[in-house]
Structure formats: structure tokens, C-alpha cells
C-alpha positions, -999 to 999 in steps of 0.1 A, spaced: -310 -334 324 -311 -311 296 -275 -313 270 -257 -283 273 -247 -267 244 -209 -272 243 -217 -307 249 -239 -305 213 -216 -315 182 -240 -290 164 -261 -263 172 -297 -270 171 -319 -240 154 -353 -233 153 -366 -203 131 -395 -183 137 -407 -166 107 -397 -192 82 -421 -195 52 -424 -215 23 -431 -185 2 -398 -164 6 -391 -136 30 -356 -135 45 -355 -163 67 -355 -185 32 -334 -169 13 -304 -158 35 -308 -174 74 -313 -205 56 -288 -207 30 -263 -196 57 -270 -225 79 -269 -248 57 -235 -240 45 -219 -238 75 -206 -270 99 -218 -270 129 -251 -257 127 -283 -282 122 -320 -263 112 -346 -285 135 -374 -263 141 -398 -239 132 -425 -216 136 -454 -203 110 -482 -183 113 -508 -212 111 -505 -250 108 -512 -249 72 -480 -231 62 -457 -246 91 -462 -277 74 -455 -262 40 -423 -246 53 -415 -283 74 -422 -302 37 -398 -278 14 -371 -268 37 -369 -308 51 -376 -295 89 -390 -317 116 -403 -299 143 -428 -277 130 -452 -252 151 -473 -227 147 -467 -208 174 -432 -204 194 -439 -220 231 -441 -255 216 -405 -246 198 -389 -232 229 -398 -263 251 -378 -287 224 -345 -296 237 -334 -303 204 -334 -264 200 -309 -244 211 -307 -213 194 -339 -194 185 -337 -173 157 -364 -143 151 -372 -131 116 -402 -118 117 -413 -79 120 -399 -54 145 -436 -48 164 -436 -88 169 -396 -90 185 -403 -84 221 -432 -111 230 -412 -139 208 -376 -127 224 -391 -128 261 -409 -162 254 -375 -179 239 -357 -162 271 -381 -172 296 -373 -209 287 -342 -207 286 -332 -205 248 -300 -183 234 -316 -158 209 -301 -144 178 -331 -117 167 -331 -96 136 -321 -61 138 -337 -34 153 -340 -62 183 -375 -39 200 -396 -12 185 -371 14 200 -351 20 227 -372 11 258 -379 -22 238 -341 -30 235 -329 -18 267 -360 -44 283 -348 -68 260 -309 -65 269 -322 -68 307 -339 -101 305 -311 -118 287 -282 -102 313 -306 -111 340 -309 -149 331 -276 -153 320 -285 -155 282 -262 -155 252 -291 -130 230 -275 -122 198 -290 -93 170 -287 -95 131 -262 -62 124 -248 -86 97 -227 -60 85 -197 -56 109 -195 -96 103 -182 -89 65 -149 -94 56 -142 -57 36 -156 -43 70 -134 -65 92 -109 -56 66 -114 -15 69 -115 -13 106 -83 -34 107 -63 -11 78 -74 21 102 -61 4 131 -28 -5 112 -25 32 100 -31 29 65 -49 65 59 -28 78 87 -47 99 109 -84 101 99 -95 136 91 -126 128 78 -150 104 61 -184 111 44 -210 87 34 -241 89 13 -269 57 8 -301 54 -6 -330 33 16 -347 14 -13 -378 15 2 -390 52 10 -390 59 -18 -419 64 -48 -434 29 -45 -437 3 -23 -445 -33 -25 -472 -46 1 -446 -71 26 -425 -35 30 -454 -13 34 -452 -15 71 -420 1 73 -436 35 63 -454 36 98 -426 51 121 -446 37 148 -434 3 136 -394 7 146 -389 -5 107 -379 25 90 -350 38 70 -334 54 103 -337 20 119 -330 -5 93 -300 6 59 -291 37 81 -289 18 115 -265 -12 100 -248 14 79 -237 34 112 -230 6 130 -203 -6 110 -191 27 107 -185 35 144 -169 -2 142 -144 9 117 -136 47 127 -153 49 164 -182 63 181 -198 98 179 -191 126 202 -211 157 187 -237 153 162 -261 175 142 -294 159 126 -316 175 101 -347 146 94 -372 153 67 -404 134 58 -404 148 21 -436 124 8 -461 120 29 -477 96 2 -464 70 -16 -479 46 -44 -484 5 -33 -472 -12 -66 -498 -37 -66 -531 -21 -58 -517 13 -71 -532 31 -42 -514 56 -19 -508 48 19 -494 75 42 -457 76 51 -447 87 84 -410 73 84 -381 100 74 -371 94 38 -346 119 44 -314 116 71 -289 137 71 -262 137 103 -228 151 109 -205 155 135 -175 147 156 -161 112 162 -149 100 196 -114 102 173 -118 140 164 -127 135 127 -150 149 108 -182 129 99 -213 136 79 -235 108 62 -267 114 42 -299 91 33 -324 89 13 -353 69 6 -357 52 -27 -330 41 -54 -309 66 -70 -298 61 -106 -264 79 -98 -256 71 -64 -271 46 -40 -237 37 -17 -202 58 -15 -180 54 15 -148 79 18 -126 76 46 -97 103 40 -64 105 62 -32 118 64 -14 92 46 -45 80 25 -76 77 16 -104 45 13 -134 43 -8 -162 22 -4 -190 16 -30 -219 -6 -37 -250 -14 -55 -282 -4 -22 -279 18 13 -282 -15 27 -247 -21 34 -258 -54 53 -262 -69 18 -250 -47 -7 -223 -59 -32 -196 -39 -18 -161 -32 -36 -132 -9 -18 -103 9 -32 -79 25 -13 -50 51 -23 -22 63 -3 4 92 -13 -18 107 -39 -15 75 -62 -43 63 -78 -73 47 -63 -68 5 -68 -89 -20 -59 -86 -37 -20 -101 -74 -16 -99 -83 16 -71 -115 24 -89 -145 21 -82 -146 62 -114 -122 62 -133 -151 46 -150 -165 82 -172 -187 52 -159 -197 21 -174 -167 -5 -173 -194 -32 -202 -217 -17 -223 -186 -21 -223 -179 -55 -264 -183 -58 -273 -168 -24 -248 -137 -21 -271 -119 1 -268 -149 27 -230 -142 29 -224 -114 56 -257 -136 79 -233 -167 75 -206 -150 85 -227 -138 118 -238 -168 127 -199 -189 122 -192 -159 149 -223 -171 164 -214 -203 167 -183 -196 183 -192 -173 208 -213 -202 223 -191 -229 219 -162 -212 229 -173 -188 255 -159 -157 227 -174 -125 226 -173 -114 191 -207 -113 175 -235 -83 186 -249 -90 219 -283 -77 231 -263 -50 251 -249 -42 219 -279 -31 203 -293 -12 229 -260 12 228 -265 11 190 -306 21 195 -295 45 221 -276 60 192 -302 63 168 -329 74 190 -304 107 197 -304 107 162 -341 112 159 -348 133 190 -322 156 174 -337 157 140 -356 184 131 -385 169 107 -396 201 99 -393 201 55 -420 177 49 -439 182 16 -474 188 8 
């Protein structure tokens, strides 16, 4: 009979996507589960033999596949973790599901909302713990900022603006993002920095009620930096939304593709009694190094750590993988949830609400400034 998983003293995880050559799944899903207790990496899946057993040699892994059937029968795994790209999310989520597995799977979880809302199904349907990668919400400053709203600090929220730049969208782009420029790939600025962005924002200050959307596809070309040809771009490199929250305030957030030598992340949250400011190095709030300041009666703005209570993984152990931070702290809320029976970290139903979201966003959105 088949260990259940409160009965394991750590979780067993198998990766699928994992590569001895880089990529995300080495350099933050790794680090993060190797830092934390109660996790143990056991499995993974490649694209061929060849580089499943280059991954198994350098990251000290014994079950090694190349393709993820043969990891989903192990019973040494019990938490499958997706990290490849978006178009490949629904046949790897359904086959993990189908035998059983718990799932934690990269954000956007499907290639739009049908996708997710199939996805969020299966899992409800067999009784599933599916988990999705909006890494952001798990931070400590975020924790911290939806907790000093709650608490009153800014008083009554009037308003709060936010502007980010994607990265990628922009001028150039290297050939393992180039896929994102296809919209019909789900892996596109509206999806990816803009998606986690406003999720952690409706965390912190609430849903939307009204919205307005203005999209733009402003280059229609852009420039690989390898080859130095130019490959189409179908993706909006420009997002611009406001409205009303749930709450009443005012909100109004701006993207753009590309890296900005001014501005690439500001945050304002302004109340009653206060005001907070959020800044940071990339639009990618998931990973960006964040630092927040926060003002009340008009005095100056001074910087807010959050309370080392925020710290669901010691910071300190992650001085030479600071992207892995915000996943670690995902998955110790991972881990938790299916130890403990807890409902903290994004759920498959979670996501689809979030997609549901964003695919408002770009049916509202006119797209209609593109450039020639």
C-alpha cells in the first residue's frame, strides 16, 4: 500500500524540466529545495536520455527519465513539479494528476483560461492538492504590505498606481525567450511580470470591480541577439489598465516591454493616514529586489523591512541564489499545506480566478496602436 504523504518525514519531488544547462528549474526550484527541511529532490524528467542523465549526474538525482509517465509511477515521488513552457503545462499536469501525484506547476498553469479552468477541474475532481508558481504573494515585503493595509497603516486607501517594465518585449530577445513573443503561446508580458504583479496586488488591496484596458502591440519586430535576425511579435508590449477596486480605490497600473533606464518597478499605495512605496530593480515582481518605504502624516518617506516573522526561510542562506527566495518561500507554504491540511499557498482554483482576470483584461484591451 502506497505511504501517504503525511506519513513521509520529507516530501519526495520530482522535476520536470530540470536541465543541466540552466533554465529556472536549476537555478531557483532547486536552490529552494535544497535549503529547505523537509523537502528531498528524487526525480526527474529531460527531454532525452542523454541530458536526463546529465541533469541525474550534476544535480546528484536518482531517478531520472525522459519522459514523465515513468516519474509519476515512482512512489518515492510525491510532488510533481512543472517547469517547463506554458504550451507543454496541460498534457504533463493531466498525466501527474491522472496517477495520482500533487502538482505544483509554474505560472500561467494552461495556455489561457479554458486550459486553467480544465486544469482546476481535474485536480477538484480527484481530490488533488495542484499548486501554481505565483511566487510573489509568498514574499515577506508582500505578506508584510497586505498585513500594514489590513492593520490601517495608510488609513483608508484612496489610491495606488503602479508602473513595471516586462524585460523581454522589448528591442531584443535571446533565443530560450523568443517564444514568449507568440501570444498564441500563453507566455507573454500580460500573462507572465503583469500576471504575478496583479496578483499580489489584489492580495494586498483586493480585487477589481471596474476596469478600463488600453493594449498595444507597438513593435511588430524585434531583433534575436544571437542570430541578429528579426522574428515577429504578436504579444502586447504595451498594458495599460485602471479602475475600481472591490474597496472603492482608485487603481491604474502600466507595462511595458523591455528595460527602462529610469523606471522599471514603482509601487504607490496612498491613504488617508499614509502612504507606501514599493520599488525594485525588473516588472517581475516575483524576483525583483524589492525595497519599501512607507510615510504616514506627511513625514518623510523611511525605509520598511519586513519583521524577520515575514522570513518563512531564512534570507541569509540565499545570499548566492536571491532569485530562489520568494520560490522557497512557496514551496515551505507548500509543504505545509500538505502536511498539515492548511490552505495557504495558490491552488489550481486560484489560478483560474487569477486567468479569468487577465483574460478580461485582454478581451477589454483595445490593441489598436500597433506600429508599422
Amino acid at each position: 500500500m502506497p505511504v501517504s504523504i503525511s506519513d513521509r518525514s520529507s516530501l519526495g519531488v520530482g522535476i520536470v524540466g530540470l536541465s543541466a544547462s540552466g533554465g529556472w528549474a536549476a537555478n531557483a526550484h532547486v536552490p529552494a529545495l535544497s535549503r529547505l527541511a523537509g523537502y528531498e529532490l528524487r526525480g526527474l524528467v529531460s527531454s532525452s536520455a542523454a541530458t536526463a542523465k546529465a541533469a541525474s549526474d550534476k544535480f546528484g538525482v536518482d531517478l531520472a527519465f525522459d519522459n514523465v509517465h515513468e516519474l509519476a509511477e515512482r512512489e518515492e515521488i510525491d510532488l510533481i513539479v512543472i517547469t517547463v513552457k506554458v504550451p507543454e503545462h496541460r498534457q504533463l499536469v493531466m498525466t501527474a494528476l491522472d496517477r495520482g501525484k500533487a502538482v505544483l506547476c509554474e505560472w500561467p498553469l494552461g495556455n489561457g483560461l479554458e486550459e486553467t479552468e480544465q486544469l482546476a477541474e481535474a485536480a477538484e475532481k480527484r481530490g488533488l492538492r495542484g499548486f501554481v508558481g505565483l511566487q510573489a504573494r509568498s514574499a515577506p515585503t508582500i505578506r508584510y504590505m497586505r498585513d500594514l493595509i489590513a492593520d490601517g497603516y495608510v488609513g483608508e486607501v484612496l489610491s495606488t498606481s503602479l508602473i513595471g517594465s516586462g524585460g523581454t518585449w522589448g528591442a531584443t530577445v535571446d533565443e530560450r525567450n523568443a517564444y514568449t513573443l507568440d501570444r498564441a503561446n500563453g507566455a507573454t508580458m500580460l500573462t507572465i511580470p503583469f500576471g504575478h504583479t496583479i496578483d499580489a496586488l489584489a492580495m494586498v488591496l483586493g480585487e477589481f470591480d471596474d476596469i478600463a484596458v488600453t493594449t498595444a502591440t507597438r513593435r511588430r519586430q524585434v531583433v534575436d541577439s544571437g542570430s541578429g535576425s528579426a522574428i515577429p511579435m504578436t504579444a502586447e508590449d504595451q498594458i495599460a489598465v485602471s479602475g475600481l477596486l472591490e474597496s472603492g480605490a482608485v487603481a491604474s497600473l502600466h507595462f511595458r516591454g523591455g528595460i527602462s533606464p529610469g523606471t522599471n518597478f514603482l509601487w504607490e499605495i496612498n491613504g488617508t493616514a499614509g502612504d507606501l512605496v514599493l520599488t525594485g530593480n525588473s516588472g517581475h515582481l516575483q524576483l525583483a529586489d524589492t525595497e519599501l518605504r512607507g510615510s504616514r502624516a506627511g513625514s518623510a518617506l523611511a525605509v520598511m523591512a519586513p519583521p524577520r516573522r515575514y522570513e518563512l526561510v531564512p534570507r541569509d542562506k540565499f545570499g548566492d541564489a536571491p532569485r530562489a527566495y520568494n520560490v522557497a518561500c512557496a514551496y515551505a507554504q507548500i509543504r505545509d499545506d500538505l502536511n498539515s491540511g492548511t490552505a495557504v499557498a495558490p491552488t489550481f482554483a486560484h489560478a483560474a480566478g487569477r486567468h479569468s482576470l487577465l483574460e478580461r483584461i485582454r478581451a477589454t484591451g483595445s490593441n489598436r496602436c500597433e506600429s508599422r
